[in-house]
Jmol script that loads the backbone (N, CA, C; Angstrom):
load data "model"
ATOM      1  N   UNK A   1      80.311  94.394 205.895  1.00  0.00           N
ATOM      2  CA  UNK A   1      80.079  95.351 206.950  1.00  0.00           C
ATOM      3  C   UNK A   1      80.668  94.779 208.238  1.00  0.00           C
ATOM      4  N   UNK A   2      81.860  95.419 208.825  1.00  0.00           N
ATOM      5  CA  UNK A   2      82.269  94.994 210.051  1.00  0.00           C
ATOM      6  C   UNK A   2      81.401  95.799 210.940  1.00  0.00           C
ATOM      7  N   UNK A   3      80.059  95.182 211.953  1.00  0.00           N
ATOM      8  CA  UNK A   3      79.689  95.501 212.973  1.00  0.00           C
ATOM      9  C   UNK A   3      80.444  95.591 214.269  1.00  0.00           C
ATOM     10  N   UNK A   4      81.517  94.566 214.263  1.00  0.00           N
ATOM     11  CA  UNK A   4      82.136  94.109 215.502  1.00  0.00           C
ATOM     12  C   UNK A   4      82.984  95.417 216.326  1.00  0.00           C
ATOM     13  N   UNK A   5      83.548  96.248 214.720  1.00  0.00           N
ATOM     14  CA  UNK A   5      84.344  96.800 214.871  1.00  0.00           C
ATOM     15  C   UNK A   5      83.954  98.252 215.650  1.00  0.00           C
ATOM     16  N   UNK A   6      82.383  98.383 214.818  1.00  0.00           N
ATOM     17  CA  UNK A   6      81.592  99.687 215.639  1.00  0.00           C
ATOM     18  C   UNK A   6      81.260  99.506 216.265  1.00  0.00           C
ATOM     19  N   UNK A   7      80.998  97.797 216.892  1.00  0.00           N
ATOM     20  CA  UNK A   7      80.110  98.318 218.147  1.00  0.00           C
ATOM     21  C   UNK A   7      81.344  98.517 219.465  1.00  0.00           C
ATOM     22  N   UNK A   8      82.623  97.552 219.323  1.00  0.00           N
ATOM     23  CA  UNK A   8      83.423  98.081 220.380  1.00  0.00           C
ATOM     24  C   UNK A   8      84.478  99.762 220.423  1.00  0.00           C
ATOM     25  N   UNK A   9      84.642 100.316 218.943  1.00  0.00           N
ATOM     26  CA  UNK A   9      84.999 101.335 219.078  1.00  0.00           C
ATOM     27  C   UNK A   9      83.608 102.538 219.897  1.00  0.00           C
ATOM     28  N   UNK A  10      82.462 102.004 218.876  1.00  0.00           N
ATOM     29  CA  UNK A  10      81.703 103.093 219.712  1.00  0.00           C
ATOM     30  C   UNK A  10      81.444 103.096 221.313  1.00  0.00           C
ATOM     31  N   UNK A  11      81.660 101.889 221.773  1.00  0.00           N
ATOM     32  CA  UNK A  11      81.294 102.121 223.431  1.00  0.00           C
ATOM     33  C   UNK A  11      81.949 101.814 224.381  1.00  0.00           C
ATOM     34  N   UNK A  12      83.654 101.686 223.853  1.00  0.00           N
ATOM     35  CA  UNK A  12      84.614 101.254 224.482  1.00  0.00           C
ATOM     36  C   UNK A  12      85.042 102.236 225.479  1.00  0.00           C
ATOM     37  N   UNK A  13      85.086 103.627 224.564  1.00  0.00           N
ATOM     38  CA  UNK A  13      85.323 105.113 225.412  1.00  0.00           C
ATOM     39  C   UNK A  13      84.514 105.275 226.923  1.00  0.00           C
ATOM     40  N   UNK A  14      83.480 104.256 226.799  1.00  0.00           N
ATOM     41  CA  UNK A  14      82.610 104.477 228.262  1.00  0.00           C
ATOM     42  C   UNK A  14      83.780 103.841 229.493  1.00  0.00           C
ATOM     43  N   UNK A  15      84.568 103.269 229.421  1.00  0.00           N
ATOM     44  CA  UNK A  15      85.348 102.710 230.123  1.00  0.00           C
ATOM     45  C   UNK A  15      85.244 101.439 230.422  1.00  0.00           C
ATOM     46  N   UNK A  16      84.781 100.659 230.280  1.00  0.00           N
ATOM     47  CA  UNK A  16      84.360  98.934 230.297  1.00  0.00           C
ATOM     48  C   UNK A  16      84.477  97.946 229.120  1.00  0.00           C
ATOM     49  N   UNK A  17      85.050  96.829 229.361  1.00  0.00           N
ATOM     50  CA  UNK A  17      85.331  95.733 228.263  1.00  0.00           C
ATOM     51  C   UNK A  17      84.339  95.599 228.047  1.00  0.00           C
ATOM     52  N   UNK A  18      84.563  95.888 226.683  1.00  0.00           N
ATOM     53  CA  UNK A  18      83.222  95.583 224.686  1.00  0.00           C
ATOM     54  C   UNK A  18      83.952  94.469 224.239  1.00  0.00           C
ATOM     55  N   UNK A  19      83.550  93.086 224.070  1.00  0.00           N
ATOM     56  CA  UNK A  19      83.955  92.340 222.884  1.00  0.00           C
ATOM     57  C   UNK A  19      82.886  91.364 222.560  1.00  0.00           C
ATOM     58  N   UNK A  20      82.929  90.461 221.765  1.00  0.00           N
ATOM     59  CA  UNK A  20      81.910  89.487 220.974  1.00  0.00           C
ATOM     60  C   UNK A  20      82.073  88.443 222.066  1.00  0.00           C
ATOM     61  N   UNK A  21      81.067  88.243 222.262  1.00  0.00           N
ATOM     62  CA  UNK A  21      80.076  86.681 222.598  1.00  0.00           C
ATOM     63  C   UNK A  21      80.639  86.151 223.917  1.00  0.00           C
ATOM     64  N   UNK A  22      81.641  86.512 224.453  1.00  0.00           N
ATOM     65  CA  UNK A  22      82.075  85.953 225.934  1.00  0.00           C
ATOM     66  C   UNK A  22      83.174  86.722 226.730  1.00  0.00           C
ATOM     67  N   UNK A  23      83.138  87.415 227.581  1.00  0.00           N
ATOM     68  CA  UNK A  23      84.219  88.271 228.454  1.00  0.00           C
ATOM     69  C   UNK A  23      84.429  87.146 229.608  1.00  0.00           C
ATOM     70  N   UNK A  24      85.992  86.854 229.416  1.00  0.00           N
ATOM     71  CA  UNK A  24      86.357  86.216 230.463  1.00  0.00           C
ATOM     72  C   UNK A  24      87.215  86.950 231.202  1.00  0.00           C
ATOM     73  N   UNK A  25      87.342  88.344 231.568  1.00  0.00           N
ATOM     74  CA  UNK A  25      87.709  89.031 231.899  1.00  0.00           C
ATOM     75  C   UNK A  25      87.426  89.214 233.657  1.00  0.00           C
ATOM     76  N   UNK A  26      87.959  90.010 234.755  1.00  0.00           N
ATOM     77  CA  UNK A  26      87.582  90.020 235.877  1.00  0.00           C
ATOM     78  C   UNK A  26      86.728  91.431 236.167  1.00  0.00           C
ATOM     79  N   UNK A  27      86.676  92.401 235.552  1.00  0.00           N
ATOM     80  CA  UNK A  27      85.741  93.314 235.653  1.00  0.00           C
ATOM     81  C   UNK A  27      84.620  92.758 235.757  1.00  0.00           C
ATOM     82  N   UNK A  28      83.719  93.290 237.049  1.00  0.00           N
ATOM     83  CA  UNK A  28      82.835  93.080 237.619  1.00  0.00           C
ATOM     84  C   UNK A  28      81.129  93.247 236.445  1.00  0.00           C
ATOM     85  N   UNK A  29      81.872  94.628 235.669  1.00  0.00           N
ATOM     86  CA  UNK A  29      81.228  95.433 234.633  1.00  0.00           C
ATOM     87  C   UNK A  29      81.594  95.185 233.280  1.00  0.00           C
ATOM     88  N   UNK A  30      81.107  94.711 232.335  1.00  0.00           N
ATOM     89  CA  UNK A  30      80.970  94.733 231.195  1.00  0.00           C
ATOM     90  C   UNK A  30      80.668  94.674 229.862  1.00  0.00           C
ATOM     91  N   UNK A  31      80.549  94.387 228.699  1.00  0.00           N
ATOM     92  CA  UNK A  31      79.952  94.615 227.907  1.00  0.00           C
ATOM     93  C   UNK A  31      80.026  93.436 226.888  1.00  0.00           C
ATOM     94  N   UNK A  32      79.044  92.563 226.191  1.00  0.00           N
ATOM     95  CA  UNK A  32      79.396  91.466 225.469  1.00  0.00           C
ATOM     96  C   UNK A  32      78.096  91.712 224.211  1.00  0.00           C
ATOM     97  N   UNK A  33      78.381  91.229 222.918  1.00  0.00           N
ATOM     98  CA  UNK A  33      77.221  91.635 221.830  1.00  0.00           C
ATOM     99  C   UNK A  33      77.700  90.114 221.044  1.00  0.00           C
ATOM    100  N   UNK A  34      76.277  90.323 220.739  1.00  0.00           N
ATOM    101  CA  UNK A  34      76.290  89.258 219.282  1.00  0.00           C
ATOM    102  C   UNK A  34      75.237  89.343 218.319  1.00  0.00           C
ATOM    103  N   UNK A  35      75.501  88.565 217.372  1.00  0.00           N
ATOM    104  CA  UNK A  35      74.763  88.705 216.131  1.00  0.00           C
ATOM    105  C   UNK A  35      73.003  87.999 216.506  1.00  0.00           C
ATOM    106  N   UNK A  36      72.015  88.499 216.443  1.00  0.00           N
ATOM    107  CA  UNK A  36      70.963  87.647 216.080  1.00  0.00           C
ATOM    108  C   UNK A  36      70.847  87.053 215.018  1.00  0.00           C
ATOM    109  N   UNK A  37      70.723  87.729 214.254  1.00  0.00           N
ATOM    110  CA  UNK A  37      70.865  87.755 212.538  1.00  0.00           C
ATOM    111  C   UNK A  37      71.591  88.692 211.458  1.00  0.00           C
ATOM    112  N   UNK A  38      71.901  87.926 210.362  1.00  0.00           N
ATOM    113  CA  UNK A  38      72.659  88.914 209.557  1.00  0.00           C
ATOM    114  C   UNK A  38      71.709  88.696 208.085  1.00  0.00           C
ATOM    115  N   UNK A  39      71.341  89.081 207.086  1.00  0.00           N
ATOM    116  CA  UNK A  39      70.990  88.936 205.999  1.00  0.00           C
ATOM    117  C   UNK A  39      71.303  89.865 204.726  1.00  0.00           C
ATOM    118  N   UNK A  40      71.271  89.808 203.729  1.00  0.00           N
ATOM    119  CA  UNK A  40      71.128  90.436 202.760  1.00  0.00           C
ATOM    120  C   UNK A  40      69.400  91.379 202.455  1.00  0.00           C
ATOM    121  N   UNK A  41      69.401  92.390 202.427  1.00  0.00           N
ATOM    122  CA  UNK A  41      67.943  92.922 202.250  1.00  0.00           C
ATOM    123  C   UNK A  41      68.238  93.825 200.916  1.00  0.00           C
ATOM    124  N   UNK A  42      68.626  94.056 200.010  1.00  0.00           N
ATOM    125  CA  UNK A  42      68.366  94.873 198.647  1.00  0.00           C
ATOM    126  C   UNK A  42      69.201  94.029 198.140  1.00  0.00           C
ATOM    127  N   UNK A  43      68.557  93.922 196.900  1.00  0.00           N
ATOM    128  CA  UNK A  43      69.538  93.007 195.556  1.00  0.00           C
ATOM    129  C   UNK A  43      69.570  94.218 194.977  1.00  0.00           C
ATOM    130  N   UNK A  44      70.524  94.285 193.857  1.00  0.00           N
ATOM    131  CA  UNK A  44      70.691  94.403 192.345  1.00  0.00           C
ATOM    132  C   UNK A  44      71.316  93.969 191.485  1.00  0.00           C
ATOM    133  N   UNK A  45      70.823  93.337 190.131  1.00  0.00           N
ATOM    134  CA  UNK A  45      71.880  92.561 188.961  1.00  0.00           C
ATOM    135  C   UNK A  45      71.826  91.011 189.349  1.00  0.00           C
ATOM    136  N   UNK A  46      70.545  90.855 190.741  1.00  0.00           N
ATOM    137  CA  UNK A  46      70.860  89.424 191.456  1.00  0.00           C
ATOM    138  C   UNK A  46      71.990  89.442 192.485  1.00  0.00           C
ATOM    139  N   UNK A  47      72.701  90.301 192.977  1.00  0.00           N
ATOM    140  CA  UNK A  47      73.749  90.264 193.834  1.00  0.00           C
ATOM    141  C   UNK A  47      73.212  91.193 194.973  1.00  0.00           C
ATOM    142  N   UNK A  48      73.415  91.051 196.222  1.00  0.00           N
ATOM    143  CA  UNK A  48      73.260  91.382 197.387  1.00  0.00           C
ATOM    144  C   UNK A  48      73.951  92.890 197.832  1.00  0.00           C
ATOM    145  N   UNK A  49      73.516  94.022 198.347  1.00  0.00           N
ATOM    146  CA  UNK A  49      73.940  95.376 197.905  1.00  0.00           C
ATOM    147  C   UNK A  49      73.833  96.141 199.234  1.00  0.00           C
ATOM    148  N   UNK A  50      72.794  95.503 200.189  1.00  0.00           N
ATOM    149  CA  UNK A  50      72.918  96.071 201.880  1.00  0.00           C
ATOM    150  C   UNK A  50      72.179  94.816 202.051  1.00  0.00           C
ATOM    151  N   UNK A  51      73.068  94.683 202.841  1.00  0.00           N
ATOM    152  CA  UNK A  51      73.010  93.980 204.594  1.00  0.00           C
ATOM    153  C   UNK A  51      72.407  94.227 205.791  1.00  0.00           C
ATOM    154  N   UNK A  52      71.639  93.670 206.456  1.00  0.00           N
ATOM    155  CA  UNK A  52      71.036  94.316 208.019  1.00  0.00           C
ATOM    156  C   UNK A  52      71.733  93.359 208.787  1.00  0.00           C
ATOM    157  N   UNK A  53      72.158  93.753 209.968  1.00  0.00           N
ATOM    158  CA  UNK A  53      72.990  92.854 210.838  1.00  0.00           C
ATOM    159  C   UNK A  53      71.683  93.020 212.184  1.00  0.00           C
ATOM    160  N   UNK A  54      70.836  92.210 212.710  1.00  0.00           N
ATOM    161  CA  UNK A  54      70.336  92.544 213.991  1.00  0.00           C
ATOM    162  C   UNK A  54      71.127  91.703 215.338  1.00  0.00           C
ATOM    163  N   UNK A  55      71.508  93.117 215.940  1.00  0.00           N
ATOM    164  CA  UNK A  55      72.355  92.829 216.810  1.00  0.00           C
ATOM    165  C   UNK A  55      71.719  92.788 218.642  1.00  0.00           C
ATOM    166  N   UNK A  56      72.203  92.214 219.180  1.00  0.00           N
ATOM    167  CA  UNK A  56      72.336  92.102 220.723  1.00  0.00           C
ATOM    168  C   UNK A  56      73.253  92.459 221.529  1.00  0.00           C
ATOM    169  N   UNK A  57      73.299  93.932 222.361  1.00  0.00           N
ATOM    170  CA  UNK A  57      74.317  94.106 222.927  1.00  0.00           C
ATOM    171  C   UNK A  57      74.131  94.136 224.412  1.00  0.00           C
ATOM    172  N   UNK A  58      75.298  93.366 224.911  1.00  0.00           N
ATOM    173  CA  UNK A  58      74.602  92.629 226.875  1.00  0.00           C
ATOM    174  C   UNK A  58      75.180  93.648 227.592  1.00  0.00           C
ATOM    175  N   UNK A  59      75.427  94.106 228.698  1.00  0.00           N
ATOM    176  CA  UNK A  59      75.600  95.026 229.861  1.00  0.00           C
ATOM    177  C   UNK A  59      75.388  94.084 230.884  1.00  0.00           C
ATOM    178  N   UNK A  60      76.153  93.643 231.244  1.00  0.00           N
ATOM    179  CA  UNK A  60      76.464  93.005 232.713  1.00  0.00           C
ATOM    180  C   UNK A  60      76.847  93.838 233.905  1.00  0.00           C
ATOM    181  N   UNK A  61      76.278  93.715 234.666  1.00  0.00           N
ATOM    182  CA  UNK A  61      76.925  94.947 236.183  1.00  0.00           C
ATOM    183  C   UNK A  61      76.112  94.159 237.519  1.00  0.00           C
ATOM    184  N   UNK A  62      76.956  94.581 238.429  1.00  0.00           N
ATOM    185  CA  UNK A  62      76.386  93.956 239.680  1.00  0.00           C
ATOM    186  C   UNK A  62      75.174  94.651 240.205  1.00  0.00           C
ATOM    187  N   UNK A  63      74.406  94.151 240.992  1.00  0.00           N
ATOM    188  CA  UNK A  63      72.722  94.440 241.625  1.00  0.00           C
ATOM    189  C   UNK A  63      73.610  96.230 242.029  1.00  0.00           C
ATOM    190  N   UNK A  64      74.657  96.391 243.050  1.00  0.00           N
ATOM    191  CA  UNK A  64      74.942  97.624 243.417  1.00  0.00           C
ATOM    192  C   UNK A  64      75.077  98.599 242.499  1.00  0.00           C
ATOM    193  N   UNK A  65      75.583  98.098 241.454  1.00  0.00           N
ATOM    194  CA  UNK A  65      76.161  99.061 240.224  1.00  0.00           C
ATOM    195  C   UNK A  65      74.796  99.910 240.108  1.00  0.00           C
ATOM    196  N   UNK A  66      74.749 101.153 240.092  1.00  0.00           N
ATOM    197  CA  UNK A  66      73.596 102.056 239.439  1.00  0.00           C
ATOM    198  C   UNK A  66      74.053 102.321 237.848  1.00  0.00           C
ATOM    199  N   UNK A  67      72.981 101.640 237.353  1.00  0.00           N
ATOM    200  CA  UNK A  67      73.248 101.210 235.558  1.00  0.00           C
ATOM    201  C   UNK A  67      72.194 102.144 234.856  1.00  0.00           C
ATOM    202  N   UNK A  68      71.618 103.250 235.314  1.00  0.00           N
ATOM    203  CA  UNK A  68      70.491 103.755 234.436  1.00  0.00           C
ATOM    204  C   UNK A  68      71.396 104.358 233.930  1.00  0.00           C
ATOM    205  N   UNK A  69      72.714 105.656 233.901  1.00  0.00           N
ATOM    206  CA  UNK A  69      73.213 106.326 233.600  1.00  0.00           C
ATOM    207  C   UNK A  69      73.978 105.755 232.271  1.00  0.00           C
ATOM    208  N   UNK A  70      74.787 104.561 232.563  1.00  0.00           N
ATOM    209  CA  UNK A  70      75.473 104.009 231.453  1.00  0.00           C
ATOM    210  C   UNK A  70      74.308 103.423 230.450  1.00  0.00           C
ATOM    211  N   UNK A  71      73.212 103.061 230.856  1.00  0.00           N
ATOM    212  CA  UNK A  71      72.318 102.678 229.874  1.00  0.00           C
ATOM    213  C   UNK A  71      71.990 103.629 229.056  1.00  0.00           C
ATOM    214  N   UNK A  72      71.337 104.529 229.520  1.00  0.00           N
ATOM    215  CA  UNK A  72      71.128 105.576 228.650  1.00  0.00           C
ATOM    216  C   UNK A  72      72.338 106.096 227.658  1.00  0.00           C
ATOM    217  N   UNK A  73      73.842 106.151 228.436  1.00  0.00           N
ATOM    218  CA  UNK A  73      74.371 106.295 227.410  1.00  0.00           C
ATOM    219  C   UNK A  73      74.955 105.389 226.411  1.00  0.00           C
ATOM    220  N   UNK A  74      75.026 104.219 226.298  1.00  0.00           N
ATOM    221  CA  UNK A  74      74.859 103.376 226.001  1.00  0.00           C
ATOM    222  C   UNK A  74      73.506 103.524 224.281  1.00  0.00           C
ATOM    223  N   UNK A  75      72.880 103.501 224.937  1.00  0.00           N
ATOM    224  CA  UNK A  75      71.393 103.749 223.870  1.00  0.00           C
ATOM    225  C   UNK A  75      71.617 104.789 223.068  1.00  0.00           C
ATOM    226  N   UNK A  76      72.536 106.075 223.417  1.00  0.00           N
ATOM    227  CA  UNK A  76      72.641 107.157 222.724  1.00  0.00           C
ATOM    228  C   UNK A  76      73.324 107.039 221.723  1.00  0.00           C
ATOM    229  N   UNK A  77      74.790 106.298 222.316  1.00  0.00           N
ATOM    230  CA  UNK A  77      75.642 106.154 221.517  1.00  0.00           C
ATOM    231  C   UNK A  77      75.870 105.276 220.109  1.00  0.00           C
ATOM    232  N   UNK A  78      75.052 103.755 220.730  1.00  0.00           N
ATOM    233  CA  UNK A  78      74.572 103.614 219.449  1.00  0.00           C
ATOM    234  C   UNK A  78      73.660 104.051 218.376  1.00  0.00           C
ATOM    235  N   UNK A  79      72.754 104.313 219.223  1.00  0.00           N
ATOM    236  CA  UNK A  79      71.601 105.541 218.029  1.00  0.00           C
ATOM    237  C   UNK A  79      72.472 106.836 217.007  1.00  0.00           C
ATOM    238  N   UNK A  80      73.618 107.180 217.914  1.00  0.00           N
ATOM    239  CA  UNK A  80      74.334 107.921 217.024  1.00  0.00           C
ATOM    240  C   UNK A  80      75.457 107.334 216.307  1.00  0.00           C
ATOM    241  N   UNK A  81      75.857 106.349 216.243  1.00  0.00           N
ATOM    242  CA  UNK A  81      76.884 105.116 215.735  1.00  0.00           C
ATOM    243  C   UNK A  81      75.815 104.899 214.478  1.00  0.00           C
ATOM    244  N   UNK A  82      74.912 104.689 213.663  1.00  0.00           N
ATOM    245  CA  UNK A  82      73.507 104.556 212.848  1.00  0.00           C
ATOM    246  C   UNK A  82      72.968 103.491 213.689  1.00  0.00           C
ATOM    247  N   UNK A  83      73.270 102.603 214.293  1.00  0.00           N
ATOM    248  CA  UNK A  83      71.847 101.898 214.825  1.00  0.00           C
ATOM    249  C   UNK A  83      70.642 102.413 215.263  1.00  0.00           C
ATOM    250  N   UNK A  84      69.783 101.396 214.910  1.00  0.00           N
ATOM    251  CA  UNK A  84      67.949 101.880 215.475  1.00  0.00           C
ATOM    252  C   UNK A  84      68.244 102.155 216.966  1.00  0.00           C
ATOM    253  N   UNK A  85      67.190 102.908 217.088  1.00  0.00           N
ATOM    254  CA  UNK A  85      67.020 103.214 218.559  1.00  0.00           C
ATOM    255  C   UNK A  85      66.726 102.011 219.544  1.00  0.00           C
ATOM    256  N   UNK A  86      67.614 101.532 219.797  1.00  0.00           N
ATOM    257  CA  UNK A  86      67.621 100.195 220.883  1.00  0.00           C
ATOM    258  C   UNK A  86      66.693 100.189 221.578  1.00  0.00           C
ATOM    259  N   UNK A  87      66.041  98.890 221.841  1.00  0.00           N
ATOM    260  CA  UNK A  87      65.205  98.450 222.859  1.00  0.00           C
ATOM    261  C   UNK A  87      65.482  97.828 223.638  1.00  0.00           C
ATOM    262  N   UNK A  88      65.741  98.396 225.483  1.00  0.00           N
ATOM    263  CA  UNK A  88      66.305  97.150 225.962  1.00  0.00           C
ATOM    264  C   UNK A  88      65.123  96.424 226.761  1.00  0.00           C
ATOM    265  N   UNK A  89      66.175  95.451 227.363  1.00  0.00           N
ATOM    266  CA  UNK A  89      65.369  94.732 228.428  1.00  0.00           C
ATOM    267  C   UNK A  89      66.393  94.483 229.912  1.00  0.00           C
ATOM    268  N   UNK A  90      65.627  95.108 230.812  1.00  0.00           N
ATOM    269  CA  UNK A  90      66.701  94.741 232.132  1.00  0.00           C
ATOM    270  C   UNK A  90      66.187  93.623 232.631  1.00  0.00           C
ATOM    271  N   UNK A  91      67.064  92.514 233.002  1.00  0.00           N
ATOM    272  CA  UNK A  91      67.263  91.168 233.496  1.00  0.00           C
ATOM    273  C   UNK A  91      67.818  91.350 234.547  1.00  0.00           C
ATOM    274  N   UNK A  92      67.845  90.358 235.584  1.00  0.00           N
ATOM    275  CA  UNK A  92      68.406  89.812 237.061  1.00  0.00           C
ATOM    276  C   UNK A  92      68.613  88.213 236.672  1.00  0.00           C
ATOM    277  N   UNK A  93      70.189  88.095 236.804  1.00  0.00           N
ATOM    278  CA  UNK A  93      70.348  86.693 236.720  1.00  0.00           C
ATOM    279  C   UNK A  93      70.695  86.006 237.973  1.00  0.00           C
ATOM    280  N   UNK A  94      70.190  84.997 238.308  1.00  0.00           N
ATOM    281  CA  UNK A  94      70.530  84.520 240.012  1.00  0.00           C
ATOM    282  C   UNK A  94      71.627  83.625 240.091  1.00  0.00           C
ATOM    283  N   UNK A  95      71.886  83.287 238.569  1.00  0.00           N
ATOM    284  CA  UNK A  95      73.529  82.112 238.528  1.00  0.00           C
ATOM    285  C   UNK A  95      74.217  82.722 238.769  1.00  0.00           C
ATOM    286  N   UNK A  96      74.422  84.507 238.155  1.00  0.00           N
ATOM    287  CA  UNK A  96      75.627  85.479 238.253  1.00  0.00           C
ATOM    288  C   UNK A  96      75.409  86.441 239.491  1.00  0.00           C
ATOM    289  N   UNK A  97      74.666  86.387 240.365  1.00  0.00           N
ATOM    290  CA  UNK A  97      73.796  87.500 241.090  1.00  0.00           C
ATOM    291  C   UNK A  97      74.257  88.781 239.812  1.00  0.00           C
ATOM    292  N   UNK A  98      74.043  89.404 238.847  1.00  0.00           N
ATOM    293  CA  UNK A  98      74.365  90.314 238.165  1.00  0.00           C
ATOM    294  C   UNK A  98      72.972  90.856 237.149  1.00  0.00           C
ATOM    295  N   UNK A  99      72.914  92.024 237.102  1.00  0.00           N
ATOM    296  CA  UNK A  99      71.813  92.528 236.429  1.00  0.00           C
ATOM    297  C   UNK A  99      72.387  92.468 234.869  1.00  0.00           C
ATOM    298  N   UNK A 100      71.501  92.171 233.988  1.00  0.00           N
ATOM    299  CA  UNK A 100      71.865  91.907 232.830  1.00  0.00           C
ATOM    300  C   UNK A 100      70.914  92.602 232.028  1.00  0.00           C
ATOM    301  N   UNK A 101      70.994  93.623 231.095  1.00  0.00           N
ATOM    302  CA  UNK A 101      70.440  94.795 230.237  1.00  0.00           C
ATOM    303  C   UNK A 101      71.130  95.083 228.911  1.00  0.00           C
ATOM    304  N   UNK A 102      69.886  93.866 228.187  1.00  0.00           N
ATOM    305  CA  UNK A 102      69.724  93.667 226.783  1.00  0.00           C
ATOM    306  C   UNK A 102      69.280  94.637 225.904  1.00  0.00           C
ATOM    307  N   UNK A 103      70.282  95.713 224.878  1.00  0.00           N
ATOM    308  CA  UNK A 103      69.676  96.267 223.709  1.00  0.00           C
ATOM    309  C   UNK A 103      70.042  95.257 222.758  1.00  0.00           C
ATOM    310  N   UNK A 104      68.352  95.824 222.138  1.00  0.00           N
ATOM    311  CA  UNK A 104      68.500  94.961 220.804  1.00  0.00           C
ATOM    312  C   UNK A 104      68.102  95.846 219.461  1.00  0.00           C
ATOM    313  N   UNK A 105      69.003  95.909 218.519  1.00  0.00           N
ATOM    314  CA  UNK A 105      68.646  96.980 217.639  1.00  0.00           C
ATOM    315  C   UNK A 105      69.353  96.460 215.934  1.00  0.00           C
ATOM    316  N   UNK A 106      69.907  96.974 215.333  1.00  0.00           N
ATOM    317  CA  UNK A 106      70.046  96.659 213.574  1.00  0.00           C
ATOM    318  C   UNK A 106      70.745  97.679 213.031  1.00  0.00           C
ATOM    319  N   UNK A 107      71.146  97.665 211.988  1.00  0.00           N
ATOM    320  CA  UNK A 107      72.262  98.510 211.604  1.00  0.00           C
ATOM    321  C   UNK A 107      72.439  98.109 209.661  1.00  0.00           C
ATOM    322  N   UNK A 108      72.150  98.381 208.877  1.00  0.00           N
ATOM    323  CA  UNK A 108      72.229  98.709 207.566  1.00  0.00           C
ATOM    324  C   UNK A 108      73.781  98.868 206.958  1.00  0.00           C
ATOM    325  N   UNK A 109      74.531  98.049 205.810  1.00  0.00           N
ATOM    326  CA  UNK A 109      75.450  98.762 205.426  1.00  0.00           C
ATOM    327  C   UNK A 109      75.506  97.780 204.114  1.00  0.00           C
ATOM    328  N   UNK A 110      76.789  98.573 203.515  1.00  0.00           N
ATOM    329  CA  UNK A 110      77.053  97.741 202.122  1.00  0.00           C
ATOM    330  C   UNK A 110      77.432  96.092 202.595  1.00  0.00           C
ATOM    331  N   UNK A 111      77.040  95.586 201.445  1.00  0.00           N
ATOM    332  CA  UNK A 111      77.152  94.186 201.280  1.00  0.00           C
ATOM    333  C   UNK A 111      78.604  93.861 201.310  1.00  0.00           C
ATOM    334  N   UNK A 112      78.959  92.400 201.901  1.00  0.00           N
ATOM    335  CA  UNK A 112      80.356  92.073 201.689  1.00  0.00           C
ATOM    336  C   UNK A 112      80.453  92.521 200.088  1.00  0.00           C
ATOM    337  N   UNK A 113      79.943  91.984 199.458  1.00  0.00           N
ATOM    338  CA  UNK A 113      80.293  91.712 197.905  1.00  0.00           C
ATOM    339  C   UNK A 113      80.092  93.534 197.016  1.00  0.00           C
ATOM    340  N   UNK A 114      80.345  94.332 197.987  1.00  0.00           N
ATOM    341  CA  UNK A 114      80.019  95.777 197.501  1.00  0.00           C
ATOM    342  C   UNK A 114      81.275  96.048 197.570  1.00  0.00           C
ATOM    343  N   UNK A 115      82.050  95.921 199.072  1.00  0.00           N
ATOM    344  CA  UNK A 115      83.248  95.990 199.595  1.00  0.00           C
ATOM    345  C   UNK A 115      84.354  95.992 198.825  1.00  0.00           C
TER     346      UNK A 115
END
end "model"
wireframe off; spacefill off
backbone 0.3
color backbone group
């Protein structure tokens, strides 16, 4: 199951850099995810058949940025991408002065070894 691939096609269209685990990018605004966990959850025959990936996806934006709008869509879009209905958490980081707004949600698919 490539997650990587849905989570930046699905929320790339919002207009802001989506990629895995570090944006070294100069946009003020953007978007970074990673894996919490990945596991196997249904066997059959002894072989692994779906996968849950629980994922973390970050939203970085400055204190000015008004972020309820992209959050929400944000939350939609993955809920309609199949992820669970995200739970976030809004953060204030004082190293970055930047507000930081954590969904955290999971996503179901065939097993590598289905593939």
């Amino acid at each position: 199951m490539n997650v990587n691939s849905l989570i930046i096609n699905t929320i790339s269209p919002l207009g802001y850099p989506v990629v895995p685990s570090k944006y070294t990018g100069t946009n003020p605004t953007y978007i970074v995810f990673n894996y919490v966990d990945d596991r196997d959850e249904v066997f059959a025959d002894n072989e692994p058949i779906i996968d849950i990936a629980y994922m973390q996806i970050h939203l970085f934006c400055p204190v000015t940025f008004n972020f309820h709008t992209l959050k929400k869509q944000i939350r939609s879009k993955l809920f309609k991408a199949g992820f669970s209905y995200p739970q976030i958490t809004t953060l204030y980081e004082d190293e970055t002065s930047k507000n930081h707004i954590v969904f955290e949600c999971e996503i179901e698919g065939k097993s590598e070894t289905e593939e």
